[in-house]
C-alpha positions, 0 to 999 in steps of 0.5 A, a space after each residue: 463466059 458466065 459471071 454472077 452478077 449481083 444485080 440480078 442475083 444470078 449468072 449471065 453471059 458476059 456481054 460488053 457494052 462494046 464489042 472487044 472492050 471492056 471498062 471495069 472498075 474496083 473500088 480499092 483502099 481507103 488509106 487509114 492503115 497497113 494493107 491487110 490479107 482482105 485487101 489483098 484478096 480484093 486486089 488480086 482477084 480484080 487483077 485475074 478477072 482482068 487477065 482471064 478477060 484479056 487472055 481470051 480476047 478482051 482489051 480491059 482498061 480497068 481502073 482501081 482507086 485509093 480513098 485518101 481523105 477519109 473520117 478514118 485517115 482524119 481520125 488517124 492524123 489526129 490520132 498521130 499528129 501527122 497531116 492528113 494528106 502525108 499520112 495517106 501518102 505513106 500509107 499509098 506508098 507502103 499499100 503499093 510495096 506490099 501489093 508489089 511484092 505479093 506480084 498483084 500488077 497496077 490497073 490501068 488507071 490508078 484514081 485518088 479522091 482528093 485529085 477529083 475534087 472539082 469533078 466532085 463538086 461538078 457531079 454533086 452541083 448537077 445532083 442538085 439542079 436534078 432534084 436529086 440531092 440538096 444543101 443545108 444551112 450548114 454547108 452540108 449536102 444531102 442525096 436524097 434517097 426518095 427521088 430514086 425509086 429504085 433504091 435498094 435494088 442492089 442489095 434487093 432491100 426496100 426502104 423499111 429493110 434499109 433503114 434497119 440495115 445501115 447505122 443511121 447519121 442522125 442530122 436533123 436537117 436531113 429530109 429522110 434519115 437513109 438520105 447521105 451525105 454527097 458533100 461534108 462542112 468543114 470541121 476545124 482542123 480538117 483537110 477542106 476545100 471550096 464549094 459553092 455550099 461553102 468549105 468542105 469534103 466529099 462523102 466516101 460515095 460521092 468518090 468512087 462515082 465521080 472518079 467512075 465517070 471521070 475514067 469511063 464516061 456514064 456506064 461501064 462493064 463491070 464494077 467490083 468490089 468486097 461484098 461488105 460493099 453491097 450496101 450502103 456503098 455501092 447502092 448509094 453509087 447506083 443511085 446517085 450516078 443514075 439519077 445524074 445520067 438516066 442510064 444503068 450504070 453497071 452492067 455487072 456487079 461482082 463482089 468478092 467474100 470476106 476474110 475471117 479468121 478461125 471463124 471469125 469475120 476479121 476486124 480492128 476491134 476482135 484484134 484479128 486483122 493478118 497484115 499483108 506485111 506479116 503474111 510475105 514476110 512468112 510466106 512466098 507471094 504464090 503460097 498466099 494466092 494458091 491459099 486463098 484462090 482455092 476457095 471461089 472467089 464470092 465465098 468466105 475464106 477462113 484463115 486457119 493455123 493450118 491454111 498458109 503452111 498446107 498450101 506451101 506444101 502443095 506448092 512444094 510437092 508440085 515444084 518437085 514433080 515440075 522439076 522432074 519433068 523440066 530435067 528430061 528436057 524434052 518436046 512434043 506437044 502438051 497436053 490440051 487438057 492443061 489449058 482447057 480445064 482452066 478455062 473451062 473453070 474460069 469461063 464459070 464465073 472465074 472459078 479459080 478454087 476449080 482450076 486449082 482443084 484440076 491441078 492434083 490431077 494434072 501433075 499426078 499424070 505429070 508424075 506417071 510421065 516423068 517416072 516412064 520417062 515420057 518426055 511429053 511431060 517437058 512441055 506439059 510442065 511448060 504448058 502448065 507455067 504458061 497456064 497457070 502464071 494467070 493466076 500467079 502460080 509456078 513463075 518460080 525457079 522450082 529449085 529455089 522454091 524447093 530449096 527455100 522449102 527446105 531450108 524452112 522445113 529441114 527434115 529430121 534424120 530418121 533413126 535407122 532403126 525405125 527405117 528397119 521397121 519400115 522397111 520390115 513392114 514395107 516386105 510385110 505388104 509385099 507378101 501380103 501379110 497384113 497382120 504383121 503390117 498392122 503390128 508393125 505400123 503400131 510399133 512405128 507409132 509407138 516409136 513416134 513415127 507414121 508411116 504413109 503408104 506409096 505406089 513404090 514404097 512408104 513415107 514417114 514423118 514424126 507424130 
C-alpha cells in the first residue's frame, strides 16, 4: 500500500512503526459553530483510511480532538453572552448528532484541550528548559522558530516565504515575528487557568501536540488533517513536538482538499458555508459520501447545484439493480473482481473516487446477470454490500431507498400520445429507418419530451 505523504512530497510504501499497529491522529473541530460539509468530509475520510487500514490487517487506535477553547469559541460567548466552556459543550454535543446520523463512527480515543491543560503546561515548561520557546513580562510565552532548523520543511517553505505566507501577530516582545504563541495571558472576561507564567490559555498549536503525546507517546504513524492545515498548524506541530523529543514526529502526513462551492472556496465571509444539518436534512448519509468520495481524497470538491441530487441518482439506479439481483435468491461464489478492484483503488493512496468509478462496471455485469437470470448475481450483490459498506455505501434496505426516492422524485404520468410516438420511433429503429427516427425524435422534442436510447427499449423524460 501506497499513501502520499506530504512531507516528502511524494507516494511511499506505508511502513508502521511498529509492526501490525498503527497510531494516527487527526486534527478535528475547533467548536465555534455548527458542523459544516468540510468538517464532515474531514471526518469521514480519517474514518475510511482507519477501516481500509483495519480491513487489511492493521490494528488502528486512531485519536480525534475537538479544540474547545479557542479566540473563535470566546468571540462567540461573548457574542451570545453564553459561558465559553457551555458554549463549546453544545456545540460538541450537536457536532457529534450530526456526525452520527451521516454514519461517521468515533475514533478510538476522542481528545478535548481544555481536559490536557496540565500536559500543556508541562510540554510548554519543557520547551522552555530546552531553549526552545520563552516568557514574556507579560505572561505570554513564545516558541521560538530560529531554534528549529528545520522550520518550514513541512510546507517546503523557508523563513522569508514563511514570513509572507502567515499573518503575522505583531507583538513587540516577540524575538522574531513568525515566532507563536505556546501559552496566551489572561484577558479579562476570558476563560484562564494557572501557569507558572501566570493566568492564561494554551495557543491552538500547543493543543494538538500535547494531546498527541498525551494518546500516543513521541511519534505516531499518520497525522491528517485539512490541507488548509499544512501551514502554520501542522508546521508549528513539527516544530514544537521535535524540539521537545528529538525525534521525527510523523512518519506520514496526509491532508485532505478543501470544499468550494461553484468555484468558490467555502468560507463565513463569502456566506457560502453548506451546514452538515442542512445537507442530511435533504439527502440520505450515502448520497452525501457517494457525492463527495467520488473525487480523490487530497483534490478539491466543488459543490454544484447538480452534485447531491446526481449522486442520489446513481445510488438509485444501483439500489434497483441490487434489488433484482437480492430477489433471485441465489448462491454460488461472487465475483472476485468486486473486492479486488477496490483494494486495488484503496492500496493507491485510499482512492476512493476510483473504487466508486469501478462500480458502473460492476453493477452493469450485475444487470446482464440478473436479466439472464444468472443467479451468481446474489452473492455478487452480497459481495458488493460486504465491499462497499467500508465506505459507507449500499447498507441500506434497497426497497426503502427506492422507495424514499420515489417518493421524493414521483414520476410524471407520461401522455399516452407521446408514448405512441415513442413506441413509433422505437419500430422506426428496429427497421433501421433512421430518417424517420430522427423526425420523430424531433416531434418528441417538440412535444417537450427526451427520449434516451436502451438495449431494449427507450426512456423519456420532460425537458
Amino acid at each position: 500500500m501506497k499513501i502520499y505523504n506530504t512531507l516528502t512530497g511524494k507516494k511511499q510504501e506505508f511502513l508502521p512503526l511498529e509492526q501490525g499497529k498503527v497510531k494516527m491522529y487527526a486534527c478535528g473541530i475547533t467548536v465555534s459553530g455548527e458542523a459544516h460539509i468540510g468538517h464532515a468530509y474531514q471526518a469521514l475520510i480519517y474514518d475510511i483510511i482507519r477501516k481500509y487500514l483495519e480491513k487489511i490487517g492493521y490494528d488502528v487506535t486512531y485519536a480525534r480532538n475537538y479544540t474547545d477553547v479557542d479566540d473563535k469559541i470566546i468571540a462567540k460567548s461573548n457574542q451570545t453572552g453564553i459561558p465559553a466552556d457551555v458554549y463549546a459543550k453544545e456545540m460538541i454535543k450537536n457536532i457529534d448528532e450530526q456526525m452520527a446520523r451521516l454514519k461517521v463512527d468515533d475514533p478510538s480515543v476522542w481528545l478535548k484541550a481544555t481536559e490536557s491543560i496540565e500536559d500543556i503546561i508541562a510540554f510548554v515548561s519543557t520547551l522552555i528548559e530546552k531553549g526552545h520557546a520563552y516568557p514574556t513580562e507579560k505572561g505570554d510565552v513564545y516558541f521560538s522558530v530560529e531554534s528549529f532548523p528545520s522550520y518550514g520543511k513541512l510546507s517546503h517553505r523557508n523563513l522569508e516565504d514563511a514570513m509572507n505566507g502567515v499573518r503575522v501577530d505583531n507583538d513587540e516582545m516577540k524575538k522574531n515575528p513568525l515566532d507563536f504563541a505556546l501559552w496566551k495571558s489572561a484577558k479579562e472576561g476570558e476563560p484562564s487557568w494557572t501557569s507558572p507564567w501566570g493566568e492564561g490559555r494554551p495557543g491552538w498549536h500547543i493543543e494538538c501536540s500535547t494531546m498527541n503525546k498525551k494518546a500516543f507517546g513521541e511519534q505516531i504513524d499518520i497525522h491528517g488533517g485539512g490541507r488548509d492545515l499544512i501551514f502554520p498548524h501542522h508546521e508549528n506541530e513539527i516544530a514544537q513536538t521535535e524540539a521537545l523529543t528529538g525525534k521525527q514526529f510523523a512518519n506520514f502526513w496526509i491532508h485532505n482538499g478543501l470544499i468550494k462551492v461553484n468555484g468558490q472556496k467555502m468560507s463565513k465571509s463569502l456566506g457560502n458555508s453548506l451546514f452538515l444539518k442542512d445537507l442530511l436534512d435533504a439527502y440520505s448519509a450515502e448520497t452525501i459520501k457517494f457525492a463527495l468520495l467520488q473525487t480523490n481524497y487530497r483534490g478539491d470538491i466543488n459543490v454544484t447545484d447538480n452534485l447531491f441530487p446526481d449522486a442520489e441518482k446513481h445510488l438509485y439506479d444501483f439500489y434497483k439493480i441490487l434489488k433484482s439481483a437480492e430477489q433471485l435468491n441465489g448462491d454460488g461464489v461472487a465475483d472476485e473482481i468486486i473486492d479486488s478492484s477496490f483494494n486495488k483503488a484503496m492500496d493507491d493512496d485510499f482512492n476512493t473516487a476510483l473504487a466508486i468509478s469501478n462500480l458502473y462496471g460492476i453493477f452493469k455485469t450485475l444487470k446482464a446477470k440478473v436479466n439472464a437470470g444468472d443467479k451468481t448475481a446474489t452473492a455478487d450483490a452480497k459481495q458488493i454490500r460486504k465491499t462497499y459498506s467500508l465506505i459507507g455505501l449500499f447498507n441500506e434496505d434497497a426497497d426503502k431507498f427506492i422507495t424514499d426516492y420515489e417518493k421524493k422524485h414521483p414520476v410524471e404520468e407520461i401522455p399516452e400520445q407521446v408514448k405512441a410516438v415513442a413506441d413509433e420511433r422505437f419500430e422506426a429503429r428496429k427497421n433501421k429507418d433512421w430518417a424517420k427516427s430522427d423526425e420523430l425524435r424531433d416531434k418528441l422534442a417538440q412535444m417537450g419530451y427526451l427520449v434516451k436510447d436502451a438495449k431494449d427499449g427507450y426512456e423519456l423524460s420532460k425537458k
